[in-house]
N, C-alpha and C positions, 0 to 999 in steps of 0.2 A: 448461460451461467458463467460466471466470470468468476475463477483459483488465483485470489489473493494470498501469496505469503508474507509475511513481516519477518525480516530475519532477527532475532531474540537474543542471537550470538553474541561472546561475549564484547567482542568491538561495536557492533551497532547497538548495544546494551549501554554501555558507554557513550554515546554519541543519540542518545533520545528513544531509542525502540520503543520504549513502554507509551512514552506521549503520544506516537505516531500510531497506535494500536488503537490507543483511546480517541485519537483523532478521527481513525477509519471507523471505529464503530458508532461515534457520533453524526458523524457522516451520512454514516448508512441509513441509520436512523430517521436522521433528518428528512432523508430523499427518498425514505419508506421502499430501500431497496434490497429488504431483507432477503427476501426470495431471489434472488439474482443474484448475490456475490456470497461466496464462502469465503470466509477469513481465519487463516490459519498462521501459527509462529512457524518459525522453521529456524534450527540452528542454521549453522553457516551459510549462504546460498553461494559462497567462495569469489565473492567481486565486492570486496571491502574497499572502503572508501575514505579518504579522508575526512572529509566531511558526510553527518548524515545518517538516515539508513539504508540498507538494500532491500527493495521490494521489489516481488515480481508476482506478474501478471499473468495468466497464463502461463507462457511460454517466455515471456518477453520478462528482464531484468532490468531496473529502471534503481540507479546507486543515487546517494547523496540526496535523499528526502528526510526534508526537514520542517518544524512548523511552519517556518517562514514561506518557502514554498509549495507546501501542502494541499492547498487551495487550488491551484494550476495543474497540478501534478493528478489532483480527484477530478478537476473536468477534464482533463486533458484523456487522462486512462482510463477513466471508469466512468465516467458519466457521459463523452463523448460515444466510447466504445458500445454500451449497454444502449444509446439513443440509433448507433446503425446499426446495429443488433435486431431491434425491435420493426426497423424498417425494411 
């Protein structure tokens, strides 16, 4: 089980949060990984960024996601991670 935060805060509020929430649960959807990922908001998770949101993963804090690179950022964290997970 993979602990998705999206920080909601008011700077990544500003810089897209809400897209990037709707992006993840579209996502998830897609790749019918319900069962697998919790997605939660989280005020600050305090590693603000210029560009972006802050989301973290677990453990691991991953700053400046954005639509643009979204796509990268889902296989790279969460579909890579959940496929050596499963093996």
């Amino acid at each position: 089980m993979l602990f998705v935060q999206i920080c909601v805060g008011s700077s990544c509020h500003l810089r897209g949060s809400q897209e990037i929430v709707d992006l993840f649960e579209k996502a998830v959807k897609e790749h019918h990984l319900e069962d697998e990922i919790v997605l939660s908001g989280s005020f600050c998770i305090g590693k603000c960024n210029l560009v972006g949101v802050t989301v973290q993963v677990d453990d691991d804090v991953h700053v400046g996601i954005t639509r643009e690179n979204f796509v990268d950022f889902f296989q790279k964290n969460i579909l890579d991670v959940i496929k050596n997970e499963r093996m």
